[in-house]
N, C-alpha and C positions, 0 to 999 in steps of 0.2 A: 138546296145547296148541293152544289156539284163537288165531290170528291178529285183530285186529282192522284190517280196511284201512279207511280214514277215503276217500274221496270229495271231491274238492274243486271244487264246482262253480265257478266262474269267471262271472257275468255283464258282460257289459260291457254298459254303457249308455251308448246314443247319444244326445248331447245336438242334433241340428238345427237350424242358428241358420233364420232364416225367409228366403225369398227377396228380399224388400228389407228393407233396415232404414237409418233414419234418425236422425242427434240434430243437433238445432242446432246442439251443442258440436262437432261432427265426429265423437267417438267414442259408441257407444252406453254410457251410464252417466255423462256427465260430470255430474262435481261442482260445483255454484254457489258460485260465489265472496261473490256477493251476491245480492240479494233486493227483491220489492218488494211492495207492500200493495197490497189492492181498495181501499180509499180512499185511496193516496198515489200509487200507480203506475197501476194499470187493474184494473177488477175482471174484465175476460176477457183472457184471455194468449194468439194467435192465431198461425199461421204457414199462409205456403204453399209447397208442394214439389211440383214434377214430377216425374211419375210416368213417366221415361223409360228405365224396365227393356225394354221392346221386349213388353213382357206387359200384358192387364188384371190388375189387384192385388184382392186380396181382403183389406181391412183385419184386421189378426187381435189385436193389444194395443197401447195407449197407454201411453207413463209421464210421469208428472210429476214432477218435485222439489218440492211444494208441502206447504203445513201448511193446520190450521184444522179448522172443525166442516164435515159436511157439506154439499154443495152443494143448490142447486136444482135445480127442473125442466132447464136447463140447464148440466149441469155437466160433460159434453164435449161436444165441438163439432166436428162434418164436414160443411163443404160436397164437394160431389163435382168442382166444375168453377167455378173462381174468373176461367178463363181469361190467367191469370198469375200474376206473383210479384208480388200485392197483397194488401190485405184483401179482405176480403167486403163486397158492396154494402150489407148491409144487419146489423143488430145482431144478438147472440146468437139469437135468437127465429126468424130466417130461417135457418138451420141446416138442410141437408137430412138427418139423423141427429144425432141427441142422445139424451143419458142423465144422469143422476145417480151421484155418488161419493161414499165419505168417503174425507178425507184421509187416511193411514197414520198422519200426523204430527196430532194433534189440537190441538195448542198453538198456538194464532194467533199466538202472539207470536217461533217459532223465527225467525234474521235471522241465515245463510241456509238457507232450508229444502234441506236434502240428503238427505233421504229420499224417492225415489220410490212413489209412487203408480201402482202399473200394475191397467188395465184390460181386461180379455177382450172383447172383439170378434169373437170367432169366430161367435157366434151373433147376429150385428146382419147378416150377409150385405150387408157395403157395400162395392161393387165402385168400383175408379178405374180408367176406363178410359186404357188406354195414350194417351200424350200430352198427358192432362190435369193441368191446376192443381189440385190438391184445396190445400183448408184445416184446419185440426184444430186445436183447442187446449181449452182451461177455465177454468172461475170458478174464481178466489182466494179463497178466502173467509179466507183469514189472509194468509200472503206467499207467492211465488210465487218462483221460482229464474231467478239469471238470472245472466250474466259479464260480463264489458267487452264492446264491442262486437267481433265477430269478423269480417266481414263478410255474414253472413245478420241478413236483415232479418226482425224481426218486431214485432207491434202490439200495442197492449193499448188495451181500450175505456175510455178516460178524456174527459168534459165531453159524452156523449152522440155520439162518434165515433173511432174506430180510428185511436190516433196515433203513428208510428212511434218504436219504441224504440232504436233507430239516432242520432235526433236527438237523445239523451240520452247515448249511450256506452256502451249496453246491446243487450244479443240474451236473449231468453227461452228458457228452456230448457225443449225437449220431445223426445218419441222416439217410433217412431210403426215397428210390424213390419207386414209386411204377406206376404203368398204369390203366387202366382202362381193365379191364377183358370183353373183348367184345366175349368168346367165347359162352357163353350165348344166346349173342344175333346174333351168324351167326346162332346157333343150330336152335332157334324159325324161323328165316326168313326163313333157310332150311323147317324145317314141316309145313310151312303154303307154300309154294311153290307148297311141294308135292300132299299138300291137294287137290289140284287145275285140 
């Protein structure tokens, strides 16, 4: 009589959250309470946040809680260095990186949009260097996610200028992963190798 011994292989899988991660809402994933339109609220939904990990960052995915049909030519938005917690000097267009999305959520009409839209960034290589203001956000092209106001400030491009949505009773909600930019530091261990 033949035994049959069965093998039970075991994989674990390591999930790795990323070395910064952000949400407006404080937690990564929070859920919109409410909502606002590209023609009622702002048609770009903007934030900015230092980058005070003690690292350069290497942007790596965005999320939105947004609906709608696909964006434009600019439909995320990074500047690299805003040099604080403001907007950007200058409208969507002056963006130092952008791309194009479609929403998850295609229904312009969701109110509030609570489906995130995430975006891979690993292959746009956009570094923030440590200390820096970066900005990040995107076009609404339906409604755009947003809570009561929490204390984090953010903008949306409404009458041809960036007006804060703080003075309404509102914060936009976005998320923004990023890594640590270690190519820096293969670069220096390689030239001091060679020195050698």
């Amino acid at each position: 009589m033949k035994k049959a011994f069965m093998v039970l292989l075991i994989v674990a899988v390591v999930v790795t959250a990323a070395d910064f991660e952000y949400n407006t809402g404080g937690a990564m994933g929070t859920v919109p309470t409410h909502g606002g339109s590209a023609s009622g609220w702002g048609e770009w939904f903007v934030v900015s946040v230092l980058n005070d990990s003690g690292h350069d960052l290497i942007l790596t995915e965005f999320g939105f809680p947004c609906c709608g049909p696909p964006t434009g030519t600019y439909g995320w938005l990074v500047w690299v260095n805003v040099g604080g917690l403001n907007p950007p000097a200058g409208e969507a267009s002056t963006a130092d990186f952008y791309g194009t999305f479609s929403p998850v959520d295609s229904n312009p009409s969701t109110l509030p949009p609570v489906t995130y839209t995430y975006i891979d960034l690993s292959s746009e290589n956009i570094v923030i260097a440590d200390g820096n203001y970066f900005c990040f956000g995107y076009d609404v092209t339906g409604n755009g996610g947003q809570i009561l106001y929490n204390g984090v400030e953010t903008w949306s491009w409404y009458n041809s200028e960036w007006d804060s949505d703080s003075s309404w009773g509102r914060t936009d909600i976005f998320e923004v992963s990023a890594d640590y930019d270690t190519a820096l530091e293969r670069n220096s261990w390689a030239s001091i190798k060679t020195s050698f």
